[in-house]
N, C-alpha and C positions, 0 to 999 in steps of 0.2 A: 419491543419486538426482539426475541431470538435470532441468535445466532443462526439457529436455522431455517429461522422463516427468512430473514433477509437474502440470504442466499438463496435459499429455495426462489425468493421474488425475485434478485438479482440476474441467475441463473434463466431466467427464459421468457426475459424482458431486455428494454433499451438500455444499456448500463451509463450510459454519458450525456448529460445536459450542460447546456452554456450557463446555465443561471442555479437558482437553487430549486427553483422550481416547488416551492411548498405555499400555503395559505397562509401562511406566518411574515414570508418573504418582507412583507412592507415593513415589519414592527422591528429590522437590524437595517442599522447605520453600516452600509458597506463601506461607504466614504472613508473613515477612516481605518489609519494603516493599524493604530494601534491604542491600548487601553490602559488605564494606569495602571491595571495589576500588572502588566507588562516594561513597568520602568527599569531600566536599566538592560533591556534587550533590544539590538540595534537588528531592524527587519528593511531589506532590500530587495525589491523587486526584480525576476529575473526573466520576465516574459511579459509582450503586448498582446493590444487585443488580435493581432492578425497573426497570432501564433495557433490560435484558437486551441489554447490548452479544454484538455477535456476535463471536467469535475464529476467524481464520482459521484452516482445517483445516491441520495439521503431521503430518508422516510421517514417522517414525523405525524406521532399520532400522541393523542391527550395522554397518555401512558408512557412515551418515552419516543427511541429513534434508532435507528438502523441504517446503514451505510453497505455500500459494495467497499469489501479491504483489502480488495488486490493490489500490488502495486504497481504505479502507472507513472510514475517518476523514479527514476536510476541517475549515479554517478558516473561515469567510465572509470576503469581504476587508476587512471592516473591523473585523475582529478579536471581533464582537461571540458570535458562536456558533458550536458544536461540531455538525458535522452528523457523522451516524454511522452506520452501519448494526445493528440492530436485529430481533430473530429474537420474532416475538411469534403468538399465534393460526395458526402451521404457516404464518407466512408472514415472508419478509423485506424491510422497506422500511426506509427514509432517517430519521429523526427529528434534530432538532435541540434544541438545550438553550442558554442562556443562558449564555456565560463567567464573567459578575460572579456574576449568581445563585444559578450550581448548582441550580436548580430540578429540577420536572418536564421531560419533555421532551414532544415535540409532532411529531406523524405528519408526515411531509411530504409523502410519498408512499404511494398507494393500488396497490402489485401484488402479486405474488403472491412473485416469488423476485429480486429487487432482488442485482447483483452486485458493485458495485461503483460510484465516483461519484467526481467534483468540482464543486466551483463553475465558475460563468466569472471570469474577472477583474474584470468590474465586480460583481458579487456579483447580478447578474438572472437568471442561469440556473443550473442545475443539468444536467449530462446524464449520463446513466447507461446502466450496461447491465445488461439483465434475462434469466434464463435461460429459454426458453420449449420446452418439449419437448426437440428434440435443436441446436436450436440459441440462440446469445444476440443480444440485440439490442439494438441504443444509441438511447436515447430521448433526449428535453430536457425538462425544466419548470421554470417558472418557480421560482425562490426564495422570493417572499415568497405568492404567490397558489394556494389551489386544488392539484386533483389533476390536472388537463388536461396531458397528453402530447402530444408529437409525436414519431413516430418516423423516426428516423435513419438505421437501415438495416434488410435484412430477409435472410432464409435464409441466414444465415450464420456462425461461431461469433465472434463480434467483444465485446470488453471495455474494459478501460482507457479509457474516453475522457478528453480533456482539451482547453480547448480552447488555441489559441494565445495570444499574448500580447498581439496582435492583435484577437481574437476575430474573422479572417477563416475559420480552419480550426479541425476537428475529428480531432485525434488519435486513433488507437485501436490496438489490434494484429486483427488476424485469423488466426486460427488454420487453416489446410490440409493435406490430406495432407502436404505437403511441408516443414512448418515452420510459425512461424508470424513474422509480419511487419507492421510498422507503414502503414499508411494513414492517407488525411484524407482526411476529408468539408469540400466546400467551403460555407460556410455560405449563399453568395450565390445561384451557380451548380448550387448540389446534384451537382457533379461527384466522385467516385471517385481520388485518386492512391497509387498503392503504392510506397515508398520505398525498402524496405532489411529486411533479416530483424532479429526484434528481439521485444520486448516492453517493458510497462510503459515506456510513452514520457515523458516530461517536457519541455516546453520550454524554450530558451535565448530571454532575453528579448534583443530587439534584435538577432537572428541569423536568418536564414533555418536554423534547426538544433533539433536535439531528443537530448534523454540518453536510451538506452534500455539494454535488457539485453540481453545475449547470450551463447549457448552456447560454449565452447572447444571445442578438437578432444579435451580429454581429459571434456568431460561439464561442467565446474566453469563458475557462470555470471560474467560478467564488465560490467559498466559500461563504452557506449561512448558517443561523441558524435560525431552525425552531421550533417555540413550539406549539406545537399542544393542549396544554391547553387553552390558548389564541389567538392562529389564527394569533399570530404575525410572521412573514416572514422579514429578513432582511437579507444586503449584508453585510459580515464582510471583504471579501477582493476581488478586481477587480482591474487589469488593463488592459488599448487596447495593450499593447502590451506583456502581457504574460496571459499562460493558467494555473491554477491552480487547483492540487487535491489531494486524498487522506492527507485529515485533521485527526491532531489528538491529543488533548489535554494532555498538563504535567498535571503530578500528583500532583501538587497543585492548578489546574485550572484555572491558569494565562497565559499560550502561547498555541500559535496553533501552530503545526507544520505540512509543506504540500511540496510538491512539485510543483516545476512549471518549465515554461518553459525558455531556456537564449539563448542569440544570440552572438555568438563569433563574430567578425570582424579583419580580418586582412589582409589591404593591398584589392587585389580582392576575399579573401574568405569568405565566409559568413558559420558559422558552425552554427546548433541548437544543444541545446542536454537539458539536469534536469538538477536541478541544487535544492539545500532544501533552505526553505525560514521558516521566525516565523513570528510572527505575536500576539500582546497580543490578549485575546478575543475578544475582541472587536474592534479590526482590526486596534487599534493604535499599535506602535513600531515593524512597519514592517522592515524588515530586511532581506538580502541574505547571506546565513551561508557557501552556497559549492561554488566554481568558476573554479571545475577543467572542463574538455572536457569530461572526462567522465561521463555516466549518475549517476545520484547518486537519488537512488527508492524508494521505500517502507519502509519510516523512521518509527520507534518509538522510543521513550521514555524509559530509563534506570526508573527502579522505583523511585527511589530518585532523578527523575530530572536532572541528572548531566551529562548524558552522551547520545547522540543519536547513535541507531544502524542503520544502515542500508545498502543496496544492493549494490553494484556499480564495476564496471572492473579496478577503478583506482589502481595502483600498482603490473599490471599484465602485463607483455610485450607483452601476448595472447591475451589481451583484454577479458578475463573471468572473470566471476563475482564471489564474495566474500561479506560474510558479515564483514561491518566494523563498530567501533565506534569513535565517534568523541566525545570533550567536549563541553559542552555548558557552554558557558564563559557570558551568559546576569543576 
């Protein structure tokens, strides 16, 4: 499946299920937390079942698989809590939870179908995008206060948001007949710019430039880097036989990390499913970090580098999703 058919699917359907929801589901041991390609990476659990973490929808067909790659899992910047998205009362919003703790977690956000989010850099905003009928829409609220919204834009299918590193812009992609493509909301001027075709944007700190993803000519999705100061376009990672997205750089600006796609074999079975990969900037010391059957999503970044969080049903006999961390040992 492409890059843009999953979206295209993603886009205006149910993006969030408790399980994995495929016909394949019986043939993975969710039970377990982990797999010997995985020795030497210590993974700790950082949500229960009554957190009712959401897990992006995944689409498996004899041919391959496709994923929604927004992200639905953030760190606050000062590393203190897990904000997340959350499928509770036939609705989806933002909750957050304490890192030390582990505690309960705590509503953040009051709407209805919540798609996706991140923090700002200084840890005061949150903006997000929500799906409203047949189109989405990118909001802001504050982090620490209240359900009070502003929104960001209006009648159109837009997601991803994040802001710069700056915090002068607002990243997002928008989706059109024709593709879909990266913009920014300017936060001062409320001005509109469209940059480059792409999704799932990330920014390059101290670069007029942003990571996003992008379609090949043969369907297979590819991590680029775009800087719009100089007009320079490059590929930092491809291969023919897997899809990759949702990039997102450590906080020393030496790795990428993204997910993509793996292909199990065994014997006459063929499974697909995520799997996290790095990747340094610049698309040398690539690497495969996860090898369980279950999917493993919506990674980021511990602030200090040290640790990735992210999504995945491994270590639930339900096959429900949970947010986990793993160490990064590179």
């Amino acid at each position: 499946m492409s890059v843009r058919s999953y979206l295209l699917s993603c886009g205006a359907a149910v993006l969030f299920s408790l399980a994995a929801g495929n016909v394949r589901a019986q043939k993975v041991d969710y039970s377990v937390v982990s797999v010997p390609e995985e020795s030497g990476t210590d993974f700790t659990q950082f949500s229960v079942s009554n957190d009712y973490v959401c897990m992006p929808e995944v689409k498996r067909s004899a041919r391959g698989i496709g994923w929604f790659s927004n992200r639905i899992l953030d760190v606050s910047p000062d590393g203190q809590q897990l904000a997340f998205l959350s499928y509770r009362n036939n609705t989806t919003n933002i909750f957050l939870k304490d890192v030390g703790k582990q505690g309960s977690s705590i509503q953040k956000t009051n709407r209805t179908a919540v798609l996706d989010f991140s923090y700002s850099p200084d840890g005061k905003q949150i903006v997000f995008s929500e799906m409203r009928g047949k189109t989405n829409q990118i909001f802001q609220t504050t982090a620490d206060r209240g359900f009070v919204c502003r929104q960001i834009t209006t009648g159109n299918q837009d997601y991803s948001p994040i802001y710069s590193s700056d915090m002068s812009l607002i990243y997002f992609a928008r989706q059109e007949n024709n593709g879909t493509s990266i913009w920014s909301y300017d936060v001062k001027n409320n001005f509109l710019a469209n940059y480059s075709q792409g999704l799932n944007p990330y920014p390059v700190k101290g670069e007029q430039a942003f990571i996003c993803v992008r379609p090949n000519a043969a369907g297979n999705s590819e991590i680029w880097k775009i800087n719009y100061e100089t007009g320079v376009e490059e590929c930092i990672v491809s291969h023919p036989d897997h899809n990759f997205t949702s990039p997102c750089i450590s906080p020393d600006g030496q790795w990428l990390l993204f997910v993509g796609s793996s292909k199990i074999e065994s014997g006459s079975i063929t499974y697909y499913n995520t799997d996290l990969f790095v990747s340094r900037l610049d698309g040398t010391g690539f690497a495969q970090l996860t090898y369980h059957a279950a999917d493993d999503l919506s990674p980021v970044w511990s602030r200090d580098g040290r640790y990735i969080y992210f999504v995945s049903q491994r270590g639930n006999k339900e096959g429900k999703a949970n947010i986990w961390r793993m160490t990064f040992n590179y």
